[in-house]
N, CA and C atoms as an extended XYZ file, in Angstrom:
306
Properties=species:S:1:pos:R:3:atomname:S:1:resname:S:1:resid:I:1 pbc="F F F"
N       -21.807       10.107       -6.677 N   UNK     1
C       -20.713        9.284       -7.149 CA  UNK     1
C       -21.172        8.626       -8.454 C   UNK     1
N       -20.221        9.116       -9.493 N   UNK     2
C       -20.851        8.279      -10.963 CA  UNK     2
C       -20.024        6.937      -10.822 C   UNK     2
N       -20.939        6.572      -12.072 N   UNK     3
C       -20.061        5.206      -12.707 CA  UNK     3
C       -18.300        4.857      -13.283 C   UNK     3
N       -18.622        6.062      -14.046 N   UNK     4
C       -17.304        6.421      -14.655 CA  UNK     4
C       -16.310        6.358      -13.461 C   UNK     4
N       -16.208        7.643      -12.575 N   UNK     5
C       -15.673        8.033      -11.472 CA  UNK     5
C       -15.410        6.719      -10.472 C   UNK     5
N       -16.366        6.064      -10.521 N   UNK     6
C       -16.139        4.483       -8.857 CA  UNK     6
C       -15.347        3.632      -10.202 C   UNK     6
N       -14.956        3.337      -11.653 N   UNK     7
C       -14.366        2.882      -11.854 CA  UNK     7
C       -13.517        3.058      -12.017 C   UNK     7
N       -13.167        4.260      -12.369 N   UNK     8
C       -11.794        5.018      -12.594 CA  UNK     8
C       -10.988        4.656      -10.888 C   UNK     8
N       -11.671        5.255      -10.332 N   UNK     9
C       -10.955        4.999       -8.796 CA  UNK     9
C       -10.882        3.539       -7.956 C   UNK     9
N       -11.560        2.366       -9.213 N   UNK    10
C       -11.003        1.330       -8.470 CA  UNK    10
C        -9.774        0.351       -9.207 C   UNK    10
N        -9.974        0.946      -10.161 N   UNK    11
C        -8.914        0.554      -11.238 CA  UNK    11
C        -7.309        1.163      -10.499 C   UNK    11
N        -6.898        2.435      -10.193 N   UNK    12
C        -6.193        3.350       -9.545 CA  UNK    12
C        -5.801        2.689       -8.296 C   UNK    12
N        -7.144        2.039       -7.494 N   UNK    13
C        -6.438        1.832       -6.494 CA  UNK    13
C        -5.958       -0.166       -7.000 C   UNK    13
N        -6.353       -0.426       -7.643 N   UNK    14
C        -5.536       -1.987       -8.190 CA  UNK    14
C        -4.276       -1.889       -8.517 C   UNK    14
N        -4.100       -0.581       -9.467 N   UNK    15
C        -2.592       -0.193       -9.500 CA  UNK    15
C        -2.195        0.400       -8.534 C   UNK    15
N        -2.572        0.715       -7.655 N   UNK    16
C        -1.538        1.458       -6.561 CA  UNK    16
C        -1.054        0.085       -5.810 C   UNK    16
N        -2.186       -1.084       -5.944 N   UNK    17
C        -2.052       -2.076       -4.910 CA  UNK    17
C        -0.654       -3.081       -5.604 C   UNK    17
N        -0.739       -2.752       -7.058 N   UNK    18
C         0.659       -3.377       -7.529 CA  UNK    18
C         1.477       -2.755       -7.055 C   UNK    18
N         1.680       -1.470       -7.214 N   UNK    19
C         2.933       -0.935       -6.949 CA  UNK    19
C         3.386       -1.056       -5.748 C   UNK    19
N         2.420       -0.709       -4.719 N   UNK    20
C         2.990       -0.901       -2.796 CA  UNK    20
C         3.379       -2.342       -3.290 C   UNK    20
N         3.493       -3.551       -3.733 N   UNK    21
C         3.928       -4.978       -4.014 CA  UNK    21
C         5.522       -4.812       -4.196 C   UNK    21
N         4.868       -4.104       -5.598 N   UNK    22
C         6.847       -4.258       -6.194 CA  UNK    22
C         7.191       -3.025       -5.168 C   UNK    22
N         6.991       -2.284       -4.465 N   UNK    23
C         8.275       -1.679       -3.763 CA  UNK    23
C         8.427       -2.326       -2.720 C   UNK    23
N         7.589       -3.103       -2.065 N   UNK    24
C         7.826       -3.834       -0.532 CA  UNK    24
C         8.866       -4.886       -1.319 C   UNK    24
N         8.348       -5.418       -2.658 N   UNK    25
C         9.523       -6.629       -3.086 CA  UNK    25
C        10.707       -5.967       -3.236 C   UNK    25
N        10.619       -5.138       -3.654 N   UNK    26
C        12.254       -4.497       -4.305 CA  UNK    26
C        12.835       -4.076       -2.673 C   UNK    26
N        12.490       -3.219       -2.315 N   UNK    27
C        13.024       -2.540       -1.004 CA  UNK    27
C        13.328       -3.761       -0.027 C   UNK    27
N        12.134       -4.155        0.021 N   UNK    28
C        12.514       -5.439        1.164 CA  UNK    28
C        13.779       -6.797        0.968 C   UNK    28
N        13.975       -6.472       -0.486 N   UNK    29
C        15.125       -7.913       -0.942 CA  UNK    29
C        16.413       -6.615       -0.096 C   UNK    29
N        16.409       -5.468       -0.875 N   UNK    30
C        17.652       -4.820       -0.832 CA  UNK    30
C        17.885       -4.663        0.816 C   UNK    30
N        17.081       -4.616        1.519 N   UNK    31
C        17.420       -4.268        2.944 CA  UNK    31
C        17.465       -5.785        3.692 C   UNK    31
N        16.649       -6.966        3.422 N   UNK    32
C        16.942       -7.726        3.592 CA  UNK    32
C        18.732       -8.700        3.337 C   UNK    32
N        19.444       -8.193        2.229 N   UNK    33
C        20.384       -8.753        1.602 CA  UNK    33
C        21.730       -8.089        2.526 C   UNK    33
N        20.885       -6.919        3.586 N   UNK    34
C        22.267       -6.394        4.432 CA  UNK    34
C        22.937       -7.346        5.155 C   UNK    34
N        23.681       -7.117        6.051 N   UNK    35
C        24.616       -8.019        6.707 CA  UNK    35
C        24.250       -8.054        7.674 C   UNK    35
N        23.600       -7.467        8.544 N   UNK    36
C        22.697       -7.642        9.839 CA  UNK    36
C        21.263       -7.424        9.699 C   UNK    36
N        20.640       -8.100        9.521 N   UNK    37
C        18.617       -8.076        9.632 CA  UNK    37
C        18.262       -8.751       10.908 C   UNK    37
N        17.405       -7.773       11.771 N   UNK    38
C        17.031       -8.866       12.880 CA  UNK    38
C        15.536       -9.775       12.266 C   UNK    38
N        15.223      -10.703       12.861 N   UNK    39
C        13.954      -10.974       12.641 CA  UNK    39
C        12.926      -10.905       12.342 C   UNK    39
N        13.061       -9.625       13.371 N   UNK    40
C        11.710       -8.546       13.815 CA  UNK    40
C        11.409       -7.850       12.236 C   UNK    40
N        12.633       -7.531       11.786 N   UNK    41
C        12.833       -6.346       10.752 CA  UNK    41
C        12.309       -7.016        9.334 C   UNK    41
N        12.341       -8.766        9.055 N   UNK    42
C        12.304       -9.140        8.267 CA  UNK    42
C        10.655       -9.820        8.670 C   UNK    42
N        10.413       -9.593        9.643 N   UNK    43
C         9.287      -10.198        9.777 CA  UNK    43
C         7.863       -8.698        9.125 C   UNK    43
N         8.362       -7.438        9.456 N   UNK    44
C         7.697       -6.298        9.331 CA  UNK    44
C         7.415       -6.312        7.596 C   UNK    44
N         8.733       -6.456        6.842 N   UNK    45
C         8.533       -6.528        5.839 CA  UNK    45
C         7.966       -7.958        4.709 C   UNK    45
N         7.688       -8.831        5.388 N   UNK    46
C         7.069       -9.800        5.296 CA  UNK    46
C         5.477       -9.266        5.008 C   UNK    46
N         4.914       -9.167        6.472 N   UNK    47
C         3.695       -8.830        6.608 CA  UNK    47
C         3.515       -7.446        6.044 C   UNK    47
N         4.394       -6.761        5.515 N   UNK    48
C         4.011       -5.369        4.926 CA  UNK    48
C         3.740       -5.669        3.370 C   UNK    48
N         4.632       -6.999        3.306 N   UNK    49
C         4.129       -7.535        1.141 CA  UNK    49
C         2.745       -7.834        0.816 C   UNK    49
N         1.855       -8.171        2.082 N   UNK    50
C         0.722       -8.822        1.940 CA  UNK    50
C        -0.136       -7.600        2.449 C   UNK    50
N         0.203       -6.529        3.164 N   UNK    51
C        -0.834       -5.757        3.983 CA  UNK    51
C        -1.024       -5.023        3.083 C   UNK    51
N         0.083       -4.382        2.474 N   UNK    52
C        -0.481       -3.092        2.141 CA  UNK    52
C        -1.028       -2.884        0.621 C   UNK    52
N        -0.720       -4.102       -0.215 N   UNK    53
C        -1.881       -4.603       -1.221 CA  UNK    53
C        -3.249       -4.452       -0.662 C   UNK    53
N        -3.622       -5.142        0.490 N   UNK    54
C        -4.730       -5.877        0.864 CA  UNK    54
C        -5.669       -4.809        1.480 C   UNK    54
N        -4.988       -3.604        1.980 N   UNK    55
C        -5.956       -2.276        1.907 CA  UNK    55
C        -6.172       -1.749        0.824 C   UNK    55
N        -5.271       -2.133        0.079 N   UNK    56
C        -5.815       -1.177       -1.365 CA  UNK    56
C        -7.326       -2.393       -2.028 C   UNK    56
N        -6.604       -3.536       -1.895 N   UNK    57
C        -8.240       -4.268       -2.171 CA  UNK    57
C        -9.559       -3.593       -1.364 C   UNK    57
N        -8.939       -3.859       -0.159 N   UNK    58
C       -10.496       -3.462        0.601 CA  UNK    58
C       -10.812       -2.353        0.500 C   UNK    58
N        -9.779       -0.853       -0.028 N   UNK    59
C       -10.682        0.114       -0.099 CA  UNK    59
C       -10.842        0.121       -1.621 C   UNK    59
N       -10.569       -0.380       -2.538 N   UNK    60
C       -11.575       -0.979       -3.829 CA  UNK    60
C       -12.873       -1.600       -3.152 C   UNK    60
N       -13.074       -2.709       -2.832 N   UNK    61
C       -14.072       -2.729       -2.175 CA  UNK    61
C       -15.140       -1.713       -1.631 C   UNK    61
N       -14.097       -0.838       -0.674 N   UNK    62
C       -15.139       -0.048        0.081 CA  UNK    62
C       -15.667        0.905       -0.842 C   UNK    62
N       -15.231        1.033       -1.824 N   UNK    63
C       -15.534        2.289       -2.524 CA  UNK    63
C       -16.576        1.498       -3.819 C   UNK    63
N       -16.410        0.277       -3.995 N   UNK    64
C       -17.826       -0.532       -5.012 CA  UNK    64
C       -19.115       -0.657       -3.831 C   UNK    64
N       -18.837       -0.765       -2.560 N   UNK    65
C       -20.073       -0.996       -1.904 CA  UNK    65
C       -20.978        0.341       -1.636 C   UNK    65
N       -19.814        1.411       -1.800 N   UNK    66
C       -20.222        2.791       -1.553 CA  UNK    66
C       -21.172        3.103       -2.779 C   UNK    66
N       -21.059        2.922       -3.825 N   UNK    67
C       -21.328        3.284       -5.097 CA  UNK    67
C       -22.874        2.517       -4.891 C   UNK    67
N       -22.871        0.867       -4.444 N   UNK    68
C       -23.811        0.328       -5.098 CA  UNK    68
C       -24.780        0.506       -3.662 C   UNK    68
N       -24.738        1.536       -2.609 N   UNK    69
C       -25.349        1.824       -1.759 CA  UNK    69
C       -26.134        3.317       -1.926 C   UNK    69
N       -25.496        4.057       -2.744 N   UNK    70
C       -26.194        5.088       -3.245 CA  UNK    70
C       -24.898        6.440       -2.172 C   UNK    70
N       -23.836        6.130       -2.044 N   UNK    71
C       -23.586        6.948       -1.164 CA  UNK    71
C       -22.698        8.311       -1.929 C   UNK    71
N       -22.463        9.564       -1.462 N   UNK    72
C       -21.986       10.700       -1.912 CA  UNK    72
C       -20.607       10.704       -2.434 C   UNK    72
N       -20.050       11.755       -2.596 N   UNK    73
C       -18.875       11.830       -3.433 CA  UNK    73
C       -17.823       11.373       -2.432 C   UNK    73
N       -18.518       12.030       -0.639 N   UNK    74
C       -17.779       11.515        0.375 CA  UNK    74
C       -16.840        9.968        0.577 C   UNK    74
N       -17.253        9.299       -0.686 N   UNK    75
C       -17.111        7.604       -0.310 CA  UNK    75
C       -15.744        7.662       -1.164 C   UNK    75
N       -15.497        8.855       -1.800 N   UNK    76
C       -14.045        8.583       -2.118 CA  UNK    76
C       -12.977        8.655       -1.380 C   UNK    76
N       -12.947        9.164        0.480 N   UNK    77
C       -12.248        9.350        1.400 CA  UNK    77
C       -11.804        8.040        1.168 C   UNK    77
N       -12.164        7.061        1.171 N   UNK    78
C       -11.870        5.397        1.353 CA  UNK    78
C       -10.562        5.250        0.657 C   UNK    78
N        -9.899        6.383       -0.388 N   UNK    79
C        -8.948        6.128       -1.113 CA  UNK    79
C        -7.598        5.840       -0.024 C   UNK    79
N        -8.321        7.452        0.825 N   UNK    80
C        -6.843        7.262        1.464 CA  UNK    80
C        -6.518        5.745        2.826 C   UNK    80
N        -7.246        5.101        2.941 N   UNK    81
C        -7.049        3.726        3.792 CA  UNK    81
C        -5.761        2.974        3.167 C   UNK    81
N        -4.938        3.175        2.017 N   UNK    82
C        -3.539        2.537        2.027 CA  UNK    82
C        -3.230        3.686        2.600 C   UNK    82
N        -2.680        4.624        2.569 N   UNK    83
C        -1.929        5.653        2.700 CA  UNK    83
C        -1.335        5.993        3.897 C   UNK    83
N        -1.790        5.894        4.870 N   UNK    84
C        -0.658        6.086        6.550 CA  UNK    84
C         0.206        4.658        6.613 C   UNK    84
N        -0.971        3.563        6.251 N   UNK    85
C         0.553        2.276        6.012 CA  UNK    85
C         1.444        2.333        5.234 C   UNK    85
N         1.321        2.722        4.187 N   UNK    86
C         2.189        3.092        3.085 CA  UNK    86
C         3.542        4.402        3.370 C   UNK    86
N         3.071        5.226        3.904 N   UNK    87
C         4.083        6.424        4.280 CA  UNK    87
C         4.999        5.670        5.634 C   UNK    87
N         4.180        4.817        6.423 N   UNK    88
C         4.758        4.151        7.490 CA  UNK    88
C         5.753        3.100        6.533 C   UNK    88
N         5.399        2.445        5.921 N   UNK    89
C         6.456        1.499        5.440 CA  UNK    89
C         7.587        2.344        4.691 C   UNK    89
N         7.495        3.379        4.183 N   UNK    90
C         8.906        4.103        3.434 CA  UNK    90
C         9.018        4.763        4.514 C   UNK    90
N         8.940        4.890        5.591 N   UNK    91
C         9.666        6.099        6.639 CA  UNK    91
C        10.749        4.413        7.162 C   UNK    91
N        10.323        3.514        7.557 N   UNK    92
C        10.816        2.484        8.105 CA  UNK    92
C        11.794        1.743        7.385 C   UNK    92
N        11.605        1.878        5.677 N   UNK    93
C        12.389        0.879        4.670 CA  UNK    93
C        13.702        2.183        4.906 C   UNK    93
N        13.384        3.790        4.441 N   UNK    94
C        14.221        4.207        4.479 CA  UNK    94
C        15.345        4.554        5.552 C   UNK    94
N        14.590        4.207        7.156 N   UNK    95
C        15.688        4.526        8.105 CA  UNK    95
C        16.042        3.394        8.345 C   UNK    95
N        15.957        2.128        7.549 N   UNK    96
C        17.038        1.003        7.448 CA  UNK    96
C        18.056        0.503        6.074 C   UNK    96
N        17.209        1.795        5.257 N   UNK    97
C        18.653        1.711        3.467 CA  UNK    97
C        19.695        2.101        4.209 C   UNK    97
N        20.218        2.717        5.156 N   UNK    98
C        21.513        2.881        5.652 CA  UNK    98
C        21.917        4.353        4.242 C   UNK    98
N        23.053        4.955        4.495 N   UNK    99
C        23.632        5.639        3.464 CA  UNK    99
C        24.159        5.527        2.180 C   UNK    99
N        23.228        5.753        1.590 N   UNK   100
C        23.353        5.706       -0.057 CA  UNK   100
C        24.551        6.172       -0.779 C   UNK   100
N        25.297        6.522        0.066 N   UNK   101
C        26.488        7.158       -0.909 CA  UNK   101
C        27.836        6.651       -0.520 C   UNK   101
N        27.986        5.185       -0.253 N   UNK   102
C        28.960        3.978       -0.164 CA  UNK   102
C        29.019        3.105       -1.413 C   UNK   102
């Protein structure tokens, strides 16, 4: 694992960690602003504004401790640690956008 490479990929995952932000903000106002939200639903997307930043920190993290441990190219797996929350939150935002063509 070079230098170049653990920065390139922690920079990547800082921006990925913006972007899961603004889509939990954007998605979550628009589904929030429906006419029926239960609790539950507004509570998911609550804790999804803060989570799924907060893996992309820690696998920035995991991937500077990897580097300054001496470990293989293997330590870039760490990327994918947003990624099943992330596909989980758009499978969930989208089977509550309701039909787009109203």
């Amino acid at each position: 694992m070079s230098f170049f490479w653990m920065v390139l990929s922690v920079v990547a995952q800082l921006g990925l960690a913006m972007m899961l932000f603004l889509l939990v903000a954007f998605s979550g106002g628009g589904i929030a602003n429906q006419d029926k939200v239960s609790k539950g639903v507004l509570l998911v997307i609550d804790v999804s504004l803060y989570v799924l930043p907060l893996l992309c920190f820690i696998s920035a993290g995991l991937m500077v401790h990897a580097y300054l441990s001496g470990a293989s190219a293997r330590g870039f797996w760490w990327h994918l640690l947003p990624l099943p929350a992330a596909i989980a939150y758009l499978v969930f935002a989208i089977s509550l956008s309701g039909s787009s063509g109203r």
